[in-house]
Structure formats: structure tokens, C-alpha cells
C-alpha positions in Angstrom: 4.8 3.2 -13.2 5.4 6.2 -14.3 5.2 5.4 -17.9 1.3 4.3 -17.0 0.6 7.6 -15.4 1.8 9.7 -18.2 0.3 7.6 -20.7 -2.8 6.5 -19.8 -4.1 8.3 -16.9 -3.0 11.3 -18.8 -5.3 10.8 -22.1 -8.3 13.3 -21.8 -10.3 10.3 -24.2 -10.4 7.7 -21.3 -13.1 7.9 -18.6 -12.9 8.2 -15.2 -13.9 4.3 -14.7 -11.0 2.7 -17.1 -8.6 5.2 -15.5 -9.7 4.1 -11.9 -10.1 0.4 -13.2 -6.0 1.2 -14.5 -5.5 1.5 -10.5 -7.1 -1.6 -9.2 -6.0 -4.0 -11.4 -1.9 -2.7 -12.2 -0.8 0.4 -9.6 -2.0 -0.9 -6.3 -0.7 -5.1 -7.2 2.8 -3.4 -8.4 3.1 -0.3 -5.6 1.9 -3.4 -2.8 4.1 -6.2 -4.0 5.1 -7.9 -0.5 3.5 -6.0 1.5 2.6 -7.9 4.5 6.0 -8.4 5.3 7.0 -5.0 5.3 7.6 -2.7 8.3 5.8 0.4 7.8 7.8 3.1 9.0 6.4 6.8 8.6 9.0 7.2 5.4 7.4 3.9 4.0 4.1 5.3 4.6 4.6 9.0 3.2 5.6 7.4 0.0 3.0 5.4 -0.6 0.7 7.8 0.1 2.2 10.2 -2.0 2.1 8.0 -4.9 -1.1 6.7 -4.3 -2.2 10.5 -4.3 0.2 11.6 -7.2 -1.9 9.2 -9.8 -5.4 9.4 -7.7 -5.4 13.3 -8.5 -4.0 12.3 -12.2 -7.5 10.1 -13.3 -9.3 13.2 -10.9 -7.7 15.5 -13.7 -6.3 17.5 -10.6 -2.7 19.2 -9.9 -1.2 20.2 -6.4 -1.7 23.7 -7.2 -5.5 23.0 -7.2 -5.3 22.8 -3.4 -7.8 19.5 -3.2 -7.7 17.7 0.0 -6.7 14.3 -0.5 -9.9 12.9 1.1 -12.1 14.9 -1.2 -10.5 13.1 -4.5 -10.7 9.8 -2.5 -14.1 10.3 -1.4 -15.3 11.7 -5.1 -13.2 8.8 -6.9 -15.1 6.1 -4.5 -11.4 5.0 -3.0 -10.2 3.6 0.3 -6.8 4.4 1.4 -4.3 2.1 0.5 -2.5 2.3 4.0 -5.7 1.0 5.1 -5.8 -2.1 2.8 -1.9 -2.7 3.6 -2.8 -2.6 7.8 -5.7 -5.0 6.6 -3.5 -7.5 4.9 -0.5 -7.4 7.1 -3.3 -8.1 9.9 -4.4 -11.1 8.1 -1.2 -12.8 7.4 -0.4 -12.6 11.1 -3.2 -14.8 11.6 -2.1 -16.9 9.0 1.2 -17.4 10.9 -1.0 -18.0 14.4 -3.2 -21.0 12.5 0.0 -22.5 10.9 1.1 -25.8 11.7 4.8 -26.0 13.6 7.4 -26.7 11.5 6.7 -24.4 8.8 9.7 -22.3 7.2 7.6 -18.8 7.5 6.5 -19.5 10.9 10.0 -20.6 12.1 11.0 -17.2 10.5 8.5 -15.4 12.3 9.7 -17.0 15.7 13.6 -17.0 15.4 15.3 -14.4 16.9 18.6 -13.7 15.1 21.7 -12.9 17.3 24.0 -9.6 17.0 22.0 -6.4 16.8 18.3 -6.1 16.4 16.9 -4.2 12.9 15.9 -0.8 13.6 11.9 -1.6 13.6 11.0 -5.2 13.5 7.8 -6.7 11.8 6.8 -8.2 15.5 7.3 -5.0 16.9 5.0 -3.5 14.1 2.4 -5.6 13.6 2.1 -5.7 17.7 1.1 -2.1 16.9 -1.5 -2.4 14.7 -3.2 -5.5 16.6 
């Protein structure tokens, strides 16, 4: 990924609209592979939006130093937060798991609950959070 962001995003020749059409379609598939499995703890969560901001402010042709509030870029760039899009999805494959027919290998995941000691956050746990 970080090949792309020098590369590309980097190249003064490329408009705004390939460079934001360079996040859509490779940086947010690759940076949200899995995600609506995943337990978003506030680590999880600073990382990704550091990332997300780290190559946002790249295509804005912005550094840290330029003291832009990440809302601003998001809001000039036409961007939604990708936490937001995560929450979204992870809310949707819960109801995927509620309309699922018994005897299906992620839903008898989902319900199983493993003996010996409990993961520190658990996706249950989580998602009952969010919903």
C-alpha cells in the first residue's frame, strides 16, 4: 500500500478524480478485507483512520504540518468515513446471520460458545454495541 501512495497518489500529473477513484476501487477493498468479522477495538479503529487519513490528505496534496482538520479534506474530497462504512457492513452481515437457515457453518460459529477463557472483546459483544 504504500508503494500506491508514493507512486501514484504522489504524481502532481494525476487529478484529484483518478487519485480518489485509486481509493475506491484498491485502498478501501485491501485496508477492509474481512471486515465484518472483525472486533473493532479503539487500536483497530485509530489505525484505520490514520491510514485512511494518511492517503486522503496525500490525493488533497496536504501534509500534517498543514494543520487540516480531517473533516475538512473528507468533506472537500466528497468522502464518508470509512469507520462508518465498516459499522455499516458489520451491521448487515449480522442480519445475514439472523435470516440464515439453521445448520449453517457461520451461524453455528456465531452461536457456539467455546469453553476455557473468553477473548478479550468478542464480535457478539461488539456488534451488540453498535445495534
Amino acid at each position: 500500500m504504500r508503494a500506491l501512495n508514493r507512486s501514484a497518489v504522489a504524481k502532481k500529473e494525476l487529478s484529484r478524480k483518478a487519485k480518489l477513484s485509486f481509493y475506491r476501487s484498491i485502498y478501501v477493498p485491501v485496508l477492509t478485507y474481512g471486515h465484518q468479522r472483525w472486533v473493532m477495538t479503539e487500536r483497530t479503529r485509530s489505525q484505520i483512520q490514520a491510514a485512511e487519513m494518511s492517503f486522503l490528505r496525500r490525493v488533497a496534496g496536504l501534509s500534517l504540518r498543514d494543520r487540516v482538520r480531517s473533516l475538512d479534506i473528507r468533506e472537500e474530497l466528497g468522502v464518508e468515513l470509512l469507520l462508518l462504512h465498516i459499522e455499516r457492513s458489520q451491521l448487515g452481515w449480522l442480519g445475514h446471520l439472523a435470516t440464515m437457515p439453521s445448520g449453517r457453518l457461520p451461524l453455528e460459529v456465531f452461536r457456539t460458545c467455546p469453553t476455557g477463557r473468553l477473548p478479550r472483546t468478542r464480535w457478539r459483544d461488539y456488534i451488540s454495541h453498535l445495534a
